[in-house]
C-alpha atoms as one frame of an Amber mdcrd trajectory, in Angstrom:
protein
   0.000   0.000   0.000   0.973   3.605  -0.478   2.544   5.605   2.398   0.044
   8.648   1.408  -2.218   7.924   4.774  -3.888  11.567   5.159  -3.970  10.930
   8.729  -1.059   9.804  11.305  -0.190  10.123  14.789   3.429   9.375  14.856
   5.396   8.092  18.423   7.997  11.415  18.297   7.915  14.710  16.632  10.858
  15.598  14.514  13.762  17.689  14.982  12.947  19.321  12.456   9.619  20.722
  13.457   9.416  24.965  13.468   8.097  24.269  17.195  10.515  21.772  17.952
  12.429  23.527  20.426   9.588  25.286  22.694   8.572  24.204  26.083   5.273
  21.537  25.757   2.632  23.359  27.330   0.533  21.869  30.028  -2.508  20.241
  28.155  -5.946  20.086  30.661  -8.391  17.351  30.037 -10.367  19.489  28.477
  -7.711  20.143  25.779  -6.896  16.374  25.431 -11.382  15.896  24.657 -10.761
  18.620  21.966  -7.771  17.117  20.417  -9.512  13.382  20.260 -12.346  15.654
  18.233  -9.752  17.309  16.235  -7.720  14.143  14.925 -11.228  12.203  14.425
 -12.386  14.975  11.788  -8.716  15.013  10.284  -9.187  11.181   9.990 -12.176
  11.477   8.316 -12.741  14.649   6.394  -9.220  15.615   4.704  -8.911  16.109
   0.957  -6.274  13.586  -0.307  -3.668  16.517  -1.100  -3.527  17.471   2.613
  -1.487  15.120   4.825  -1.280  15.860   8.480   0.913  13.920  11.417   0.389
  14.361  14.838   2.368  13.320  17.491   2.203  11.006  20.776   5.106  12.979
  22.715   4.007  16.360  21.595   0.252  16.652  21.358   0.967  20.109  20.603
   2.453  20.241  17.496   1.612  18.950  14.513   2.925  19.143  10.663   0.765
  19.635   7.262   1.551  19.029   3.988  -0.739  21.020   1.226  -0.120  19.867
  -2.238  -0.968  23.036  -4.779  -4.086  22.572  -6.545  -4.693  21.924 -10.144
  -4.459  25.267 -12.483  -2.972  27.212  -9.773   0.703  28.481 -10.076   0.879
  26.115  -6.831   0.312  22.745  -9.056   1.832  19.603  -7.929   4.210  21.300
  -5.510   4.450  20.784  -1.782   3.700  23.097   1.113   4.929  22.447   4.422
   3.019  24.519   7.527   4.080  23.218  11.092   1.760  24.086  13.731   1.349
  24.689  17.676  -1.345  25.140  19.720  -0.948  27.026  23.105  -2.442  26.318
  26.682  -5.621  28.121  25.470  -6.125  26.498  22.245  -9.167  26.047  21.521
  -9.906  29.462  22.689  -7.247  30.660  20.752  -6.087  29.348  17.468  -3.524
  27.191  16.211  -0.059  28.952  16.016   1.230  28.147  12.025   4.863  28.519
  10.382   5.048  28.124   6.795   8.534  26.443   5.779   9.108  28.934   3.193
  12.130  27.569   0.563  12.049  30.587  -1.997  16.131  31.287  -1.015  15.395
  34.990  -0.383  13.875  35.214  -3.763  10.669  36.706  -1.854   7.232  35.119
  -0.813   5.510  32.555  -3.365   2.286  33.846  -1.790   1.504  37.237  -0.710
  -0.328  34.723   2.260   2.515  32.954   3.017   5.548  35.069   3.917   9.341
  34.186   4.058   9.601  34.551   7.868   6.526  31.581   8.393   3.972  33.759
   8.860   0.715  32.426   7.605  -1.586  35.105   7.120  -5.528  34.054   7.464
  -8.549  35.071   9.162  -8.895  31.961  10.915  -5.596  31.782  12.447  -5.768
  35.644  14.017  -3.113  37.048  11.690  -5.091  39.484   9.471  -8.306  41.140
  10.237 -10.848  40.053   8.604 -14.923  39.804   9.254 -15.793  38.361  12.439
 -17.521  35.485  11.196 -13.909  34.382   9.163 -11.809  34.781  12.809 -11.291
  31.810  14.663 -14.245  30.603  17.016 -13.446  27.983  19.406 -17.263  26.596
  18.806 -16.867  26.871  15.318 -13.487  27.013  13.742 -11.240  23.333  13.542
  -7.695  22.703  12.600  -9.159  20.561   9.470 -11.063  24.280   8.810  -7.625
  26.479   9.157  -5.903  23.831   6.762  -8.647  23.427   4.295  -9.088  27.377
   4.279  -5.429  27.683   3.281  -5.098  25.429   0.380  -8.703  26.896  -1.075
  -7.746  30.856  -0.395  -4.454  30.750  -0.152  -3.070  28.463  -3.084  -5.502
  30.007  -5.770  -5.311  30.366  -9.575  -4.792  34.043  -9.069  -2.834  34.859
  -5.770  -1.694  38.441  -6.715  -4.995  39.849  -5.905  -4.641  37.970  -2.307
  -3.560  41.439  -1.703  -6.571  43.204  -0.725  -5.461  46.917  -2.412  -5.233
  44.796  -5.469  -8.788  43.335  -5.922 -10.065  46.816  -7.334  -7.714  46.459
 -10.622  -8.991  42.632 -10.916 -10.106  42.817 -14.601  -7.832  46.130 -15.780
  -5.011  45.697 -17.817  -2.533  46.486 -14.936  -4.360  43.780 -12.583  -4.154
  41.298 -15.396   0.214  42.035 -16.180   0.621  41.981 -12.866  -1.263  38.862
 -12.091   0.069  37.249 -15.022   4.148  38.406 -13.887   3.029  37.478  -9.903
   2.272  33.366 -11.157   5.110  33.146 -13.492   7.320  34.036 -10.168   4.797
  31.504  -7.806   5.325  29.074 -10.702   9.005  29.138 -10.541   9.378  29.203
  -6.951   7.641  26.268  -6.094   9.314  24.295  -9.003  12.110  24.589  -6.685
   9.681  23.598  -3.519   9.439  20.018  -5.107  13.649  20.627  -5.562  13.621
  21.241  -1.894  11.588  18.324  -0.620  12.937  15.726  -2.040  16.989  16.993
  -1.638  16.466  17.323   2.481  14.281  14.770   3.978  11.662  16.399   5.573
  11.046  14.514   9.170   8.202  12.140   9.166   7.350  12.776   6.014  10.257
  11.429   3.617   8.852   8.287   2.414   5.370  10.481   1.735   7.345  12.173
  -0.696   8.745   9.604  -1.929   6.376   8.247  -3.089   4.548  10.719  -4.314
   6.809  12.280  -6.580   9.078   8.968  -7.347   7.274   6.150  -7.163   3.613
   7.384  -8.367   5.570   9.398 -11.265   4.558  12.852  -9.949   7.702  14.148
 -10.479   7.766  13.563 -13.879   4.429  14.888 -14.350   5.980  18.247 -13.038
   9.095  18.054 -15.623   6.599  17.355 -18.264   4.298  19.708 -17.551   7.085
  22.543 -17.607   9.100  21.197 -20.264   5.332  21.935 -22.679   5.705  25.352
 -20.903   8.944  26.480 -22.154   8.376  25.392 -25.544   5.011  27.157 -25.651
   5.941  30.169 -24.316   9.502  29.923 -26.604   6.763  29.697 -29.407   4.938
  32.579 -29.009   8.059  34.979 -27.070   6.860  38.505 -28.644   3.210  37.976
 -29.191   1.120  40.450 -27.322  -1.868  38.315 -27.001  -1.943  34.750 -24.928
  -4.137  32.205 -27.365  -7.450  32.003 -26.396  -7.399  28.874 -25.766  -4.753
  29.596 -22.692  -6.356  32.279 -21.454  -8.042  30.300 -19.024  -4.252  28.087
 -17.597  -2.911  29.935 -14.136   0.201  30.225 -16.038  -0.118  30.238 -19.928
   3.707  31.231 -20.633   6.268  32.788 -19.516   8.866  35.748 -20.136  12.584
  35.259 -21.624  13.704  35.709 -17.585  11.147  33.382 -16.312  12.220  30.657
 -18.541  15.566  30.764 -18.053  15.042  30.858 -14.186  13.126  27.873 -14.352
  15.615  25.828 -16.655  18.063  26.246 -14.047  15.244  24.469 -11.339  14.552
  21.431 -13.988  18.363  20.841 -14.403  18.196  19.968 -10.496  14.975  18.099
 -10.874  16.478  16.095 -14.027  19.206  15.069 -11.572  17.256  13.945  -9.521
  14.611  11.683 -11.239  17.862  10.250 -13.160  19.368   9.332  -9.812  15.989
   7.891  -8.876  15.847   5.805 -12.051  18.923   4.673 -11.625  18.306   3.715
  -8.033  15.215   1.201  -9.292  17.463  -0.242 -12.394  20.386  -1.405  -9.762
  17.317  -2.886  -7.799
Protein backbone atom coordinates (compact mmCIF):
# COMPACT_ATOMS: atom_id res chain seq x y z
CA UNK A 1 0.00 0.00 0.00
CA UNK A 2 0.97 3.61 -0.48
CA UNK A 3 2.54 5.60 2.40
CA UNK A 4 0.04 8.65 1.41
CA UNK A 5 -2.22 7.92 4.77
CA UNK A 6 -3.89 11.57 5.16
CA UNK A 7 -3.97 10.93 8.73
CA UNK A 8 -1.06 9.80 11.31
CA UNK A 9 -0.19 10.12 14.79
CA UNK A 10 3.43 9.37 14.86
CA UNK A 11 5.40 8.09 18.42
CA UNK A 12 8.00 11.42 18.30
CA UNK A 13 7.91 14.71 16.63
CA UNK A 14 10.86 15.60 14.51
CA UNK A 15 13.76 17.69 14.98
CA UNK A 16 12.95 19.32 12.46
CA UNK A 17 9.62 20.72 13.46
CA UNK A 18 9.42 24.97 13.47
CA UNK A 19 8.10 24.27 17.20
CA UNK A 20 10.52 21.77 17.95
CA UNK A 21 12.43 23.53 20.43
CA UNK A 22 9.59 25.29 22.69
CA UNK A 23 8.57 24.20 26.08
CA UNK A 24 5.27 21.54 25.76
CA UNK A 25 2.63 23.36 27.33
CA UNK A 26 0.53 21.87 30.03
CA UNK A 27 -2.51 20.24 28.16
CA UNK A 28 -5.95 20.09 30.66
CA UNK A 29 -8.39 17.35 30.04
CA UNK A 30 -10.37 19.49 28.48
CA UNK A 31 -7.71 20.14 25.78
CA UNK A 32 -6.90 16.37 25.43
CA UNK A 33 -11.38 15.90 24.66
CA UNK A 34 -10.76 18.62 21.97
CA UNK A 35 -7.77 17.12 20.42
CA UNK A 36 -9.51 13.38 20.26
CA UNK A 37 -12.35 15.65 18.23
CA UNK A 38 -9.75 17.31 16.23
CA UNK A 39 -7.72 14.14 14.92
CA UNK A 40 -11.23 12.20 14.43
CA UNK A 41 -12.39 14.98 11.79
CA UNK A 42 -8.72 15.01 10.28
CA UNK A 43 -9.19 11.18 9.99
CA UNK A 44 -12.18 11.48 8.32
CA UNK A 45 -12.74 14.65 6.39
CA UNK A 46 -9.22 15.61 4.70
CA UNK A 47 -8.91 16.11 0.96
CA UNK A 48 -6.27 13.59 -0.31
CA UNK A 49 -3.67 16.52 -1.10
CA UNK A 50 -3.53 17.47 2.61
CA UNK A 51 -1.49 15.12 4.82
CA UNK A 52 -1.28 15.86 8.48
CA UNK A 53 0.91 13.92 11.42
CA UNK A 54 0.39 14.36 14.84
CA UNK A 55 2.37 13.32 17.49
CA UNK A 56 2.20 11.01 20.78
CA UNK A 57 5.11 12.98 22.72
CA UNK A 58 4.01 16.36 21.59
CA UNK A 59 0.25 16.65 21.36
CA UNK A 60 0.97 20.11 20.60
CA UNK A 61 2.45 20.24 17.50
CA UNK A 62 1.61 18.95 14.51
CA UNK A 63 2.93 19.14 10.66
CA UNK A 64 0.77 19.63 7.26
CA UNK A 65 1.55 19.03 3.99
CA UNK A 66 -0.74 21.02 1.23
CA UNK A 67 -0.12 19.87 -2.24
CA UNK A 68 -0.97 23.04 -4.78
CA UNK A 69 -4.09 22.57 -6.54
CA UNK A 70 -4.69 21.92 -10.14
CA UNK A 71 -4.46 25.27 -12.48
CA UNK A 72 -2.97 27.21 -9.77
CA UNK A 73 0.70 28.48 -10.08
CA UNK A 74 0.88 26.12 -6.83
CA UNK A 75 0.31 22.75 -9.06
CA UNK A 76 1.83 19.60 -7.93
CA UNK A 77 4.21 21.30 -5.51
CA UNK A 78 4.45 20.78 -1.78
CA UNK A 79 3.70 23.10 1.11
CA UNK A 80 4.93 22.45 4.42
CA UNK A 81 3.02 24.52 7.53
CA UNK A 82 4.08 23.22 11.09
CA UNK A 83 1.76 24.09 13.73
CA UNK A 84 1.35 24.69 17.68
CA UNK A 85 -1.34 25.14 19.72
CA UNK A 86 -0.95 27.03 23.11
CA UNK A 87 -2.44 26.32 26.68
CA UNK A 88 -5.62 28.12 25.47
CA UNK A 89 -6.13 26.50 22.24
CA UNK A 90 -9.17 26.05 21.52
CA UNK A 91 -9.91 29.46 22.69
CA UNK A 92 -7.25 30.66 20.75
CA UNK A 93 -6.09 29.35 17.47
CA UNK A 94 -3.52 27.19 16.21
CA UNK A 95 -0.06 28.95 16.02
CA UNK A 96 1.23 28.15 12.02
CA UNK A 97 4.86 28.52 10.38
CA UNK A 98 5.05 28.12 6.79
CA UNK A 99 8.53 26.44 5.78
CA UNK A 100 9.11 28.93 3.19
CA UNK A 101 12.13 27.57 0.56
CA UNK A 102 12.05 30.59 -2.00
CA UNK A 103 16.13 31.29 -1.01
CA UNK A 104 15.40 34.99 -0.38
CA UNK A 105 13.87 35.21 -3.76
CA UNK A 106 10.67 36.71 -1.85
CA UNK A 107 7.23 35.12 -0.81
CA UNK A 108 5.51 32.55 -3.36
CA UNK A 109 2.29 33.85 -1.79
CA UNK A 110 1.50 37.24 -0.71
CA UNK A 111 -0.33 34.72 2.26
CA UNK A 112 2.52 32.95 3.02
CA UNK A 113 5.55 35.07 3.92
CA UNK A 114 9.34 34.19 4.06
CA UNK A 115 9.60 34.55 7.87
CA UNK A 116 6.53 31.58 8.39
CA UNK A 117 3.97 33.76 8.86
CA UNK A 118 0.72 32.43 7.61
CA UNK A 119 -1.59 35.11 7.12
CA UNK A 120 -5.53 34.05 7.46
CA UNK A 121 -8.55 35.07 9.16
CA UNK A 122 -8.90 31.96 10.92
CA UNK A 123 -5.60 31.78 12.45
CA UNK A 124 -5.77 35.64 14.02
CA UNK A 125 -3.11 37.05 11.69
CA UNK A 126 -5.09 39.48 9.47
CA UNK A 127 -8.31 41.14 10.24
CA UNK A 128 -10.85 40.05 8.60
CA UNK A 129 -14.92 39.80 9.25
CA UNK A 130 -15.79 38.36 12.44
CA UNK A 131 -17.52 35.49 11.20
CA UNK A 132 -13.91 34.38 9.16
CA UNK A 133 -11.81 34.78 12.81
CA UNK A 134 -11.29 31.81 14.66
CA UNK A 135 -14.25 30.60 17.02
CA UNK A 136 -13.45 27.98 19.41
CA UNK A 137 -17.26 26.60 18.81
CA UNK A 138 -16.87 26.87 15.32
CA UNK A 139 -13.49 27.01 13.74
CA UNK A 140 -11.24 23.33 13.54
CA UNK A 141 -7.69 22.70 12.60
CA UNK A 142 -9.16 20.56 9.47
CA UNK A 143 -11.06 24.28 8.81
CA UNK A 144 -7.63 26.48 9.16
CA UNK A 145 -5.90 23.83 6.76
CA UNK A 146 -8.65 23.43 4.29
CA UNK A 147 -9.09 27.38 4.28
CA UNK A 148 -5.43 27.68 3.28
CA UNK A 149 -5.10 25.43 0.38
CA UNK A 150 -8.70 26.90 -1.08
CA UNK A 151 -7.75 30.86 -0.39
CA UNK A 152 -4.45 30.75 -0.15
CA UNK A 153 -3.07 28.46 -3.08
CA UNK A 154 -5.50 30.01 -5.77
CA UNK A 155 -5.31 30.37 -9.58
CA UNK A 156 -4.79 34.04 -9.07
CA UNK A 157 -2.83 34.86 -5.77
CA UNK A 158 -1.69 38.44 -6.71
CA UNK A 159 -5.00 39.85 -5.90
CA UNK A 160 -4.64 37.97 -2.31
CA UNK A 161 -3.56 41.44 -1.70
CA UNK A 162 -6.57 43.20 -0.73
CA UNK A 163 -5.46 46.92 -2.41
CA UNK A 164 -5.23 44.80 -5.47
CA UNK A 165 -8.79 43.33 -5.92
CA UNK A 166 -10.07 46.82 -7.33
CA UNK A 167 -7.71 46.46 -10.62
CA UNK A 168 -8.99 42.63 -10.92
CA UNK A 169 -10.11 42.82 -14.60
CA UNK A 170 -7.83 46.13 -15.78
CA UNK A 171 -5.01 45.70 -17.82
CA UNK A 172 -2.53 46.49 -14.94
CA UNK A 173 -4.36 43.78 -12.58
CA UNK A 174 -4.15 41.30 -15.40
CA UNK A 175 0.21 42.04 -16.18
CA UNK A 176 0.62 41.98 -12.87
CA UNK A 177 -1.26 38.86 -12.09
CA UNK A 178 0.07 37.25 -15.02
CA UNK A 179 4.15 38.41 -13.89
CA UNK A 180 3.03 37.48 -9.90
CA UNK A 181 2.27 33.37 -11.16
CA UNK A 182 5.11 33.15 -13.49
CA UNK A 183 7.32 34.04 -10.17
CA UNK A 184 4.80 31.50 -7.81
CA UNK A 185 5.33 29.07 -10.70
CA UNK A 186 9.01 29.14 -10.54
CA UNK A 187 9.38 29.20 -6.95
CA UNK A 188 7.64 26.27 -6.09
CA UNK A 189 9.31 24.30 -9.00
CA UNK A 190 12.11 24.59 -6.69
CA UNK A 191 9.68 23.60 -3.52
CA UNK A 192 9.44 20.02 -5.11
CA UNK A 193 13.65 20.63 -5.56
CA UNK A 194 13.62 21.24 -1.89
CA UNK A 195 11.59 18.32 -0.62
CA UNK A 196 12.94 15.73 -2.04
CA UNK A 197 16.99 16.99 -1.64
CA UNK A 198 16.47 17.32 2.48
CA UNK A 199 14.28 14.77 3.98
CA UNK A 200 11.66 16.40 5.57
CA UNK A 201 11.05 14.51 9.17
CA UNK A 202 8.20 12.14 9.17
CA UNK A 203 7.35 12.78 6.01
CA UNK A 204 10.26 11.43 3.62
CA UNK A 205 8.85 8.29 2.41
CA UNK A 206 5.37 10.48 1.74
CA UNK A 207 7.35 12.17 -0.70
CA UNK A 208 8.75 9.60 -1.93
CA UNK A 209 6.38 8.25 -3.09
CA UNK A 210 4.55 10.72 -4.31
CA UNK A 211 6.81 12.28 -6.58
CA UNK A 212 9.08 8.97 -7.35
CA UNK A 213 7.27 6.15 -7.16
CA UNK A 214 3.61 7.38 -8.37
CA UNK A 215 5.57 9.40 -11.27
CA UNK A 216 4.56 12.85 -9.95
CA UNK A 217 7.70 14.15 -10.48
CA UNK A 218 7.77 13.56 -13.88
CA UNK A 219 4.43 14.89 -14.35
CA UNK A 220 5.98 18.25 -13.04
CA UNK A 221 9.10 18.05 -15.62
CA UNK A 222 6.60 17.35 -18.26
CA UNK A 223 4.30 19.71 -17.55
CA UNK A 224 7.09 22.54 -17.61
CA UNK A 225 9.10 21.20 -20.26
CA UNK A 226 5.33 21.93 -22.68
CA UNK A 227 5.70 25.35 -20.90
CA UNK A 228 8.94 26.48 -22.15
CA UNK A 229 8.38 25.39 -25.54
CA UNK A 230 5.01 27.16 -25.65
CA UNK A 231 5.94 30.17 -24.32
CA UNK A 232 9.50 29.92 -26.60
CA UNK A 233 6.76 29.70 -29.41
CA UNK A 234 4.94 32.58 -29.01
CA UNK A 235 8.06 34.98 -27.07
CA UNK A 236 6.86 38.50 -28.64
CA UNK A 237 3.21 37.98 -29.19
CA UNK A 238 1.12 40.45 -27.32
CA UNK A 239 -1.87 38.31 -27.00
CA UNK A 240 -1.94 34.75 -24.93
CA UNK A 241 -4.14 32.21 -27.36
CA UNK A 242 -7.45 32.00 -26.40
CA UNK A 243 -7.40 28.87 -25.77
CA UNK A 244 -4.75 29.60 -22.69
CA UNK A 245 -6.36 32.28 -21.45
CA UNK A 246 -8.04 30.30 -19.02
CA UNK A 247 -4.25 28.09 -17.60
CA UNK A 248 -2.91 29.93 -14.14
CA UNK A 249 0.20 30.22 -16.04
CA UNK A 250 -0.12 30.24 -19.93
CA UNK A 251 3.71 31.23 -20.63
CA UNK A 252 6.27 32.79 -19.52
CA UNK A 253 8.87 35.75 -20.14
CA UNK A 254 12.58 35.26 -21.62
CA UNK A 255 13.70 35.71 -17.58
CA UNK A 256 11.15 33.38 -16.31
CA UNK A 257 12.22 30.66 -18.54
CA UNK A 258 15.57 30.76 -18.05
CA UNK A 259 15.04 30.86 -14.19
CA UNK A 260 13.13 27.87 -14.35
CA UNK A 261 15.62 25.83 -16.66
CA UNK A 262 18.06 26.25 -14.05
CA UNK A 263 15.24 24.47 -11.34
CA UNK A 264 14.55 21.43 -13.99
CA UNK A 265 18.36 20.84 -14.40
CA UNK A 266 18.20 19.97 -10.50
CA UNK A 267 14.97 18.10 -10.87
CA UNK A 268 16.48 16.10 -14.03
CA UNK A 269 19.21 15.07 -11.57
CA UNK A 270 17.26 13.95 -9.52
CA UNK A 271 14.61 11.68 -11.24
CA UNK A 272 17.86 10.25 -13.16
CA UNK A 273 19.37 9.33 -9.81
CA UNK A 274 15.99 7.89 -8.88
CA UNK A 275 15.85 5.81 -12.05
CA UNK A 276 18.92 4.67 -11.63
CA UNK A 277 18.31 3.71 -8.03
CA UNK A 278 15.21 1.20 -9.29
CA UNK A 279 17.46 -0.24 -12.39
CA UNK A 280 20.39 -1.40 -9.76
CA UNK A 281 17.32 -2.89 -7.80
Amino acid sequence: DPPWKRFEVLPSAPVDHAFYNTPPAQHTRQFMARMSKEYKALQSSLPDSILVRAYEDRTDLLRSLIIGPENTPYEDAPFVIDWMLDANFPQTPPIAHFLSWTNGNGRVNPNLYEEGKVCLSILGTWAGDKSESWSASRSSLLQALVSIQGLVLVKEPWFCEPAYEKLRGTEDGIVNSRLYNEKAYVLSRGFVRRALEIPLGGLEEELRWFYHTSGKLRKVLGDARALIVKSTATQGDAEVPEADRERAVPRLSSGGIIALERTLGKLQALQDAQTATEANA
